[in-house]
MDAnalysis code that builds the backbone (N, CA, C; Angstrom):
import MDAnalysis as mda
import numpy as np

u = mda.Universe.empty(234, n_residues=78, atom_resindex=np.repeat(np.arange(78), 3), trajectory=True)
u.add_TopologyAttr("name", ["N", "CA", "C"] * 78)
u.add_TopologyAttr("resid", np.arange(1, 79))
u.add_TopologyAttr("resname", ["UNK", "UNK", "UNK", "UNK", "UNK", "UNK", "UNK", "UNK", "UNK", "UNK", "UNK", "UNK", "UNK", "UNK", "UNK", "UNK", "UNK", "UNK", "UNK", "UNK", "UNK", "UNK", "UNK", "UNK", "UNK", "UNK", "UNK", "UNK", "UNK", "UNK", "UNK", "UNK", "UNK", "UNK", "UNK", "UNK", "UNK", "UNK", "UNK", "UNK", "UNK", "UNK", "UNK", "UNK", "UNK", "UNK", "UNK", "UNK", "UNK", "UNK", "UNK", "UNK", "UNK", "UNK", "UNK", "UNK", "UNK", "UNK", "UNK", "UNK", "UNK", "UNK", "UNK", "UNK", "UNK", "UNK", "UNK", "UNK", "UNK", "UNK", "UNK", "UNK", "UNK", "UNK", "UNK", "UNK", "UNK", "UNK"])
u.atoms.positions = np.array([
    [8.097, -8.073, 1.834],
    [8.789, -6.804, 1.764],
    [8.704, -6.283, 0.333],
    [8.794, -5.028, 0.108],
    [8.349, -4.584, -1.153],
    [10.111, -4.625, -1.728],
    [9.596, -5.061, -3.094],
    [10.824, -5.458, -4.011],
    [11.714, -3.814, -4.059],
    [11.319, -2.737, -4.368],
    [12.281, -1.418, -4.320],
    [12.633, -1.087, -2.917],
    [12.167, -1.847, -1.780],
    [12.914, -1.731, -0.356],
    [14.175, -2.472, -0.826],
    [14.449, -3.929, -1.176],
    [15.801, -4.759, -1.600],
    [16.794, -3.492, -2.507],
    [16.508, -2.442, -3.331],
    [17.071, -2.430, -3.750],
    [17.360, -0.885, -3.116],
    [17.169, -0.766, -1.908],
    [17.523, 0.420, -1.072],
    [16.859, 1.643, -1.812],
    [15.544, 1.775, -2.278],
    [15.153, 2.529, -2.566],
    [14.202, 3.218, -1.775],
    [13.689, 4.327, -1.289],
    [12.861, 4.869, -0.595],
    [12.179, 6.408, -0.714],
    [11.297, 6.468, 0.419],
    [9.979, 6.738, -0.017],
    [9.771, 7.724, 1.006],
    [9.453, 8.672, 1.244],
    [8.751, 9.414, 2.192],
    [7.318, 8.888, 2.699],
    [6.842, 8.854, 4.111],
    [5.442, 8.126, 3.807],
    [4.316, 8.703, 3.699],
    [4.621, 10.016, 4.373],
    [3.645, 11.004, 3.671],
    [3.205, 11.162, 2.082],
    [4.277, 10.614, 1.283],
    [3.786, 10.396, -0.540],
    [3.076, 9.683, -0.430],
    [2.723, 8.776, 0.546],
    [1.881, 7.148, 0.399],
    [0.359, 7.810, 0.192],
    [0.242, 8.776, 1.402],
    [-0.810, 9.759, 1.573],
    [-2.048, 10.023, 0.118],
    [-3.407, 9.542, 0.488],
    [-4.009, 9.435, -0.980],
    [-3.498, 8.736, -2.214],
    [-2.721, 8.092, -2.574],
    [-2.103, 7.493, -3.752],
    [-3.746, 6.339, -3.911],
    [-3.764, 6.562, -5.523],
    [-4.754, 5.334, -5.487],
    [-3.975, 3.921, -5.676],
    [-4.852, 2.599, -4.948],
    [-4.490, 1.662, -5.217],
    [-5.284, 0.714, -6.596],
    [-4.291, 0.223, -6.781],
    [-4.766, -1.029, -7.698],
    [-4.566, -1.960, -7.607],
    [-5.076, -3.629, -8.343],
    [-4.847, -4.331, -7.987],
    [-4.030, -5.187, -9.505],
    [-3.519, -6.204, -9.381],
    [-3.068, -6.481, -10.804],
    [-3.792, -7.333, -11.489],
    [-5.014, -6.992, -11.405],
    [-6.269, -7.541, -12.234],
    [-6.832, -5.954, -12.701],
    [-6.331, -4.566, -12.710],
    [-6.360, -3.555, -13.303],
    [-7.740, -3.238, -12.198],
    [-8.084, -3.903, -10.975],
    [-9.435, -3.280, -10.493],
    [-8.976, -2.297, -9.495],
    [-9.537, -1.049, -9.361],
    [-9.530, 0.197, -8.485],
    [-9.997, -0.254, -6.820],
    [-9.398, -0.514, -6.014],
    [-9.126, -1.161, -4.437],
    [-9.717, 0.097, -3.625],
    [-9.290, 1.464, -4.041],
    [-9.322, 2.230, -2.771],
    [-8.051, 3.119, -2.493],
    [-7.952, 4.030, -2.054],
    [-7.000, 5.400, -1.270],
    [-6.120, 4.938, -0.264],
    [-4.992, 5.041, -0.143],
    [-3.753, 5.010, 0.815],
    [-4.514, 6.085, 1.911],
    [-5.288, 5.705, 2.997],
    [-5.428, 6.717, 4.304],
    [-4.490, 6.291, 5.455],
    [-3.819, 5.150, 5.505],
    [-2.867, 5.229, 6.812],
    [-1.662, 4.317, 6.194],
    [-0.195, 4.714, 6.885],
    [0.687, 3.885, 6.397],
    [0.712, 2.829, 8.062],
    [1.439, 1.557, 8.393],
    [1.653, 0.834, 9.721],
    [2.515, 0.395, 9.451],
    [3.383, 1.116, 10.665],
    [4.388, 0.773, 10.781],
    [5.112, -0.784, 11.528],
    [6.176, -1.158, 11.485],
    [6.550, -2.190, 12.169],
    [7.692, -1.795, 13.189],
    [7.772, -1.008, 14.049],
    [8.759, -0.249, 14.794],
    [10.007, -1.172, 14.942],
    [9.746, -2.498, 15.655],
    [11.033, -3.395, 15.764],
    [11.846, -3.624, 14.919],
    [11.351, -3.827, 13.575],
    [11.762, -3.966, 12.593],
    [12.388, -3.044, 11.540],
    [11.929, -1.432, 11.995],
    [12.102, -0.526, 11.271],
    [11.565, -0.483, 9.482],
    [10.259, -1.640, 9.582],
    [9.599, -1.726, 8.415],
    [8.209, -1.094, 8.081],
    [7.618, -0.468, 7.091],
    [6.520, -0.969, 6.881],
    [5.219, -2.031, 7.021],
    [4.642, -1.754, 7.526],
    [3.491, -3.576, 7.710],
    [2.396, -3.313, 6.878],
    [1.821, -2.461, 6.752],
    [0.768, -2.493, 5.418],
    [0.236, -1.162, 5.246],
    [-0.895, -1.259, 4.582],
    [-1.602, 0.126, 4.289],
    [-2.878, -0.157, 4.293],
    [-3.044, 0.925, 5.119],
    [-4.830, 0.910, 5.273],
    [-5.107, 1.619, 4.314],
    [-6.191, 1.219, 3.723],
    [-7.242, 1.367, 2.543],
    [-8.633, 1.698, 2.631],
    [-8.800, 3.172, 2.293],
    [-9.960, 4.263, 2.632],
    [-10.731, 3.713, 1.285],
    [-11.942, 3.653, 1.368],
    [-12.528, 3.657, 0.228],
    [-13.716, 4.668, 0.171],
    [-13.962, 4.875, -0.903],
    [-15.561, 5.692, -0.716],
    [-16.758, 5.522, 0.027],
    [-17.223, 6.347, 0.507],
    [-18.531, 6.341, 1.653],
    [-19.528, 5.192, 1.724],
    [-19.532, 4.279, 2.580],
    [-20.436, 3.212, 3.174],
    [-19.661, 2.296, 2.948],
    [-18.366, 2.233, 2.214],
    [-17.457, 0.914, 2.434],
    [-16.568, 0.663, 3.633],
    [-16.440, -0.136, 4.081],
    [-15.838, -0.416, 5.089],
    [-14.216, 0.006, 4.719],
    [-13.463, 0.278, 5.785],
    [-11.945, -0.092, 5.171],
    [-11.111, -1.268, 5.582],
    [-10.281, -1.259, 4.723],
    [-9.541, -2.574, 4.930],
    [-8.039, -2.145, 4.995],
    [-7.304, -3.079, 5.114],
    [-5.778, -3.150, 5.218],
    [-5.243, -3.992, 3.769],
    [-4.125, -3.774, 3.684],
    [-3.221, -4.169, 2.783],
    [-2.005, -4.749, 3.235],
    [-1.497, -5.918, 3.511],
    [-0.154, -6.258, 3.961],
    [1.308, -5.902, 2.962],
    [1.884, -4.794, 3.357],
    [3.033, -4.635, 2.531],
    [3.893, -5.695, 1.277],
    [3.639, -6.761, 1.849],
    [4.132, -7.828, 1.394],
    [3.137, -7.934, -0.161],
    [1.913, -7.417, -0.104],
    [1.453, -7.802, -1.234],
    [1.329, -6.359, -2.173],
    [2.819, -5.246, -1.667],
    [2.291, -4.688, -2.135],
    [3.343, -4.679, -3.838],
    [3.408, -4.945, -4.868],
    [3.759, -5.281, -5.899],
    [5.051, -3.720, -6.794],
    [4.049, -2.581, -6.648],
    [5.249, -1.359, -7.134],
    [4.608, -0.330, -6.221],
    [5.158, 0.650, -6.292],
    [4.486, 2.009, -5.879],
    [5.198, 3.261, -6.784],
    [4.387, 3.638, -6.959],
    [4.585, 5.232, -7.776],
    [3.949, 6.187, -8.211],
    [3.314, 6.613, -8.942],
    [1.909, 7.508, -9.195],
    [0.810, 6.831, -8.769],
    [0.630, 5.841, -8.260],
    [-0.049, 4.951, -8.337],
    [0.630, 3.701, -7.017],
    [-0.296, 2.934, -6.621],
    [0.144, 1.387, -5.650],
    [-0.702, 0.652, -6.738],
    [0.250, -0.444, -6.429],
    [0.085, -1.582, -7.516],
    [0.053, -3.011, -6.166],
    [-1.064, -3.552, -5.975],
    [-0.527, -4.453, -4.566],
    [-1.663, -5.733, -5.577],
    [-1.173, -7.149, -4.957],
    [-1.523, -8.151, -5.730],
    [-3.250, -8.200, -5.378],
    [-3.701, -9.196, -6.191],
    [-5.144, -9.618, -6.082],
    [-5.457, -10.536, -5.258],
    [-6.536, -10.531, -4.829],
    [-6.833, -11.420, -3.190],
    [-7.136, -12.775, -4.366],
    [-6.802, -13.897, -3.808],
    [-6.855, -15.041, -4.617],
    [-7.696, -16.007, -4.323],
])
C-alpha cells in the first residue's frame, strides 16, 4: 500500500493520467496509461505502464509504488 494512503492522503486518479515514472535508481520506466483498481478492497492494485513505441507495456504493483507527485517514484526490480 502506498505510504501517503496510511496517512489518509489522496489523489484523484485521473492526476495519475501521464505522470512519468521513475525508478529509485533515477532510471525513466515509462507513462502512467491505466490506473487498477481493487474493487473489494476499495484499493488501488497497480499501474500500467505505457512506454514509447515498440515497447511492450508492463504493470507496476502499487505496493512498489514508493511517492507520487509531479512525478511516480516506484522501487527498482531487484
Amino acid at each position: 500500500m502506498h505510504k501517503d494512503y496510511k496517512k489518509g492522503i489522496e489523489m484523484r486518479i485521473s492526476k495519475y493520467y501521464g505522470l512519468k515514472i521513475f525508478n529509485d535508481k533515477a532510471e525513466y520506466v515509462g507513462i502512467v496509461n491505466d490506473v487498477v483498481l481493487e474493487f473489494t478492497k476499495g484499493e488501488v492494485f497497480g499501474l500500467a505502464v505505457g512506454q514509447e513505441q515498440g515497447i511492450e507495456n508492463t504493470a507496476i504493483p502499487y505496493n512498489d509504488v514508493i511517492a507520487v507527485s509531479d512525478i511516480v517514484l516506484v522501487r527498482s526490480q531487484r
